[in-house]
SERO-4910 file (N, C-alpha, C, O; in steps of 0.05 Angstrom, whole numbers):
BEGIN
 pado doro    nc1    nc2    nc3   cac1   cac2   cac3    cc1    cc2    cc3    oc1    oc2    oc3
  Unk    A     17    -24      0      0      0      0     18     25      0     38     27     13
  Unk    A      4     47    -20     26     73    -15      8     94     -7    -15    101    -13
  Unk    A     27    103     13     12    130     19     37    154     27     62    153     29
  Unk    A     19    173     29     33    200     31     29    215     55      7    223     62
  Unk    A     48    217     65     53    236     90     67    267     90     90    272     84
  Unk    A     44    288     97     52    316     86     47    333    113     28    323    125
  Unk    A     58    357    126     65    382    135     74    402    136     95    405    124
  Unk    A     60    430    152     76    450    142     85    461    168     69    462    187
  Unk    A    113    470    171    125    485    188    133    519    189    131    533    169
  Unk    A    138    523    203    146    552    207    160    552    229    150    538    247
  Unk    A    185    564    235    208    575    252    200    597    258    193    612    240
  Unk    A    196    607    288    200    631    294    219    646    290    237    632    280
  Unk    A    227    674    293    258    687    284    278    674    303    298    663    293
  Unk    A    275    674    331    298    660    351    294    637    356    295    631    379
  Unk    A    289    616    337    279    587    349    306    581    329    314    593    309
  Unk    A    315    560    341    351    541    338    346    511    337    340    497    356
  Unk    A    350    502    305    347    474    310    329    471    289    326    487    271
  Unk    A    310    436    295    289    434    265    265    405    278    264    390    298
  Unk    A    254    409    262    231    396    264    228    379    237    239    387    216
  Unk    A    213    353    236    207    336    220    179    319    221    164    316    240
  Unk    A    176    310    192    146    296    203    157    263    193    171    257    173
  Unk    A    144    244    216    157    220    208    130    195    207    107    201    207
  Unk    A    140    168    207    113    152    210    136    122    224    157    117    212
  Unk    A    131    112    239    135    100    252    117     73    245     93     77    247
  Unk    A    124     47    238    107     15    234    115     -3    246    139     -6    248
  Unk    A     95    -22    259     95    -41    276     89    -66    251     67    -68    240
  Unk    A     99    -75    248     96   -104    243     70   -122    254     54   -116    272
  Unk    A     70   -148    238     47   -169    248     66   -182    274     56   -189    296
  Unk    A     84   -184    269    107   -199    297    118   -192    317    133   -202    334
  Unk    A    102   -160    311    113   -145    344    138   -127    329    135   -103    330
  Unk    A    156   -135    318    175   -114    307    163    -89    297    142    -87    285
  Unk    A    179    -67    305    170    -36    306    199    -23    288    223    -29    291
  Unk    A    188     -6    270    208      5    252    208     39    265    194     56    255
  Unk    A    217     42    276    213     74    283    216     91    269    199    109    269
  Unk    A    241     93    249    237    116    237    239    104    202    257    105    185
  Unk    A    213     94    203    211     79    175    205    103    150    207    100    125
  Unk    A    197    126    164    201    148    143    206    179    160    197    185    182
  Unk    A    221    195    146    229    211    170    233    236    153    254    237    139
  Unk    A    216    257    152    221    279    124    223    314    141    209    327    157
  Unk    A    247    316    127    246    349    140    236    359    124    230    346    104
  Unk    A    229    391    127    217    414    108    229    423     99    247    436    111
  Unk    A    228    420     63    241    430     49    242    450     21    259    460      7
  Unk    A    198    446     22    207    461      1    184    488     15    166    480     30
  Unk    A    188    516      9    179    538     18    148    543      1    140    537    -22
  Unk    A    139    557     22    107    567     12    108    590     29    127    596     44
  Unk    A     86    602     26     87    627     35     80    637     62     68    625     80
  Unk    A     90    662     62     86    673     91    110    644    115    104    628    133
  Unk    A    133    650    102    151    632    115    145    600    121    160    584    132
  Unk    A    124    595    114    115    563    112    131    547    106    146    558     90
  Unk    A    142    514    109    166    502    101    146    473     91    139    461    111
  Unk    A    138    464     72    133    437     67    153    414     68    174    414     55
  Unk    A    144    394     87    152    366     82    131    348     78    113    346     95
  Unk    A    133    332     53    125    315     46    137    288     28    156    285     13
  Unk    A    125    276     34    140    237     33    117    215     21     96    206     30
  Unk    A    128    213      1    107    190    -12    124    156    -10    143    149    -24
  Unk    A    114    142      6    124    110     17    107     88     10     86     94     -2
  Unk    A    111     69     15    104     37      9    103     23     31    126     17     36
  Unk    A     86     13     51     85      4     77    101    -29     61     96    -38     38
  Unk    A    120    -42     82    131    -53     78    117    -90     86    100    -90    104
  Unk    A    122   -113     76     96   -133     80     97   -131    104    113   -120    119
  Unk    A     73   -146    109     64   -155    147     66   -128    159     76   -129    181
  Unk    A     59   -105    154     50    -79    168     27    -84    173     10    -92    157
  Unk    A     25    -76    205     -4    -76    222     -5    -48    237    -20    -46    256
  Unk    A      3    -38    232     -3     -9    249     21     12    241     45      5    239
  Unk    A     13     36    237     26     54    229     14     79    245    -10     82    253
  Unk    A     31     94    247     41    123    264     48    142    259     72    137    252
  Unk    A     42    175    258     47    193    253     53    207    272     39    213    291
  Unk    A     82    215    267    106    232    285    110    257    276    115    266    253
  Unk    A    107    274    307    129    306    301    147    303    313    145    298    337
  Unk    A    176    306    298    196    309    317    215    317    317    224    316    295
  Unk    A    230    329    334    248    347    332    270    359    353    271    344    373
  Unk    A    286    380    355    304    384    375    303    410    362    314    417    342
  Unk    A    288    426    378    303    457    379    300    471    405    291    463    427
  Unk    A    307    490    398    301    511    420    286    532    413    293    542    391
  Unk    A    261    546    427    247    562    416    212    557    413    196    555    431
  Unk    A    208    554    382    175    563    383    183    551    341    193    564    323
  Unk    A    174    526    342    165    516    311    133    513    317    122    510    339
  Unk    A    118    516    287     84    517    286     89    492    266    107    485    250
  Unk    A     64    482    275     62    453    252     29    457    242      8    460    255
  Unk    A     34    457    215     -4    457    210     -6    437    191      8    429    173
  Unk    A    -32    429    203    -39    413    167    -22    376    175    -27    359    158
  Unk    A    -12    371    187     -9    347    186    -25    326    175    -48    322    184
  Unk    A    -13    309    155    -33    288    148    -23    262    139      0    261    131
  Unk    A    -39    239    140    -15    212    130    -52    208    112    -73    212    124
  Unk    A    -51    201     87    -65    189     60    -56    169     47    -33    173     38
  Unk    A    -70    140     42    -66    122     34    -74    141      9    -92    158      8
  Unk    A    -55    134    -11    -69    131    -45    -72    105    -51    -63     84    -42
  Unk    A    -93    115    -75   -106     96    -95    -77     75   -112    -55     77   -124
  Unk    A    -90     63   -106    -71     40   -124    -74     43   -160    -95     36   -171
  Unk    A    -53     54   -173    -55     59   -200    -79     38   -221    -91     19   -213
  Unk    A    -79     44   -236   -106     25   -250    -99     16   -286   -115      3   -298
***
């Protein structure tokens, strides 16, 4: 199955450091992939907005999947709009 995982960030002026949007999968066997997708912001929109987005392939025997913010700064990041979308399977 593919789906797409997308957000938008913004840095305040004195905020140090970065933020990411990730997805995290558990397996049918208990095995957990943590950072099975892990996307910084990279491309710009407006009014200082930063898009990251990631288009993936859940890997076989996936039973649960997870949507992550995460990051290390110091300061004040805004996250809007988070989203994880299975797409349609081509035809």
């Amino acid at each position: 199955m593919k789906f797409c995982i997308e957000g938008l960030f913004r840095k305040e002026p004195d905020t140090a450091g970065t933020a990411s949007i990730g997805v995290s999968v558990t397996r049918a066997t208990g095995e957990r992939l943590e950072h099975y997708v892990l996307k910084d912001p990279a491309v710009s929109r407006k009014n200082g907005w930063m898009l990251a987005k990631q288009t993936f392939t859940l890997p076989a025997g996936s039973r649960a999947i997870e949507i992550q913010i995460r990051g290390a700064f110091r300061g004040r990041i805004l996250v809007r709009d988070p989203s994880l979308v299975r797409l349609e399977p081509e035809m």
